[in-house]
N, C-alpha and C positions, 0 to 999 in steps of 0.2 A: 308286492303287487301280484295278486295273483286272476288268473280267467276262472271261471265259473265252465264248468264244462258242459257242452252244447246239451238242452236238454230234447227228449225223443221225439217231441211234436215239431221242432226246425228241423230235425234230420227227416223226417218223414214230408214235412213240405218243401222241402230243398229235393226232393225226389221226385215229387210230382209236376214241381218246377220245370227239372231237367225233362220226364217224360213230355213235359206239353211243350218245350223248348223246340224238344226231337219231332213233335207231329204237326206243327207249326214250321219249322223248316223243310218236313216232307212233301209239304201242301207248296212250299214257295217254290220249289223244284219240279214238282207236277206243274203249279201251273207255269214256271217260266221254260218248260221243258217244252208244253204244247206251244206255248209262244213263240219259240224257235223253230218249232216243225210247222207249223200253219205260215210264218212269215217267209222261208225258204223253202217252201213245197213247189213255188213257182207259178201258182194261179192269181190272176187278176183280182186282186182284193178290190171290191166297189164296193162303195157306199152307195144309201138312197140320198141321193142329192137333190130331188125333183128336177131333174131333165128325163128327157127320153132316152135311151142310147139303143139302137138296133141290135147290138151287140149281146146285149143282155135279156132278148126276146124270147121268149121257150118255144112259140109256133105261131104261125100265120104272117102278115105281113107288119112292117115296122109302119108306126103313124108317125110322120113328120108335124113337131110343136112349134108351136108361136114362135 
């Protein structure tokens, strides 16, 4: 019983494999890298919920809603 030895179009896509493996885990690390800095930087993460909040007002005075 013998293997047949790999021929050069597997080694060449077994190469490109690993290179997209590698920039595909580089991408998961940027983004769970910013994930971490934006989550523990400390500022009030708000969503648009449709309420008013004063809080959140850039200038002039806040409108009290329904």
């Amino acid at each position: 019983m013998s293997f047949r030895a790999t021929h050069e179009l597997h080694r060449r896509r077994a190469g490109r494999n690993i290179g997209l493996a590698l920039v595909l885990l580089a991408f998961i690390a940027i983004v769970f890298g910013l994930t971490v800095v934006k989550v523990t930087s400390g500022d009030p993460m708000q969503a648009f919920d449709h309420v008013s909040r004063p809080e959140m007002a850039t200038g002039g005075t806040a409108v009290q809603g329904d």
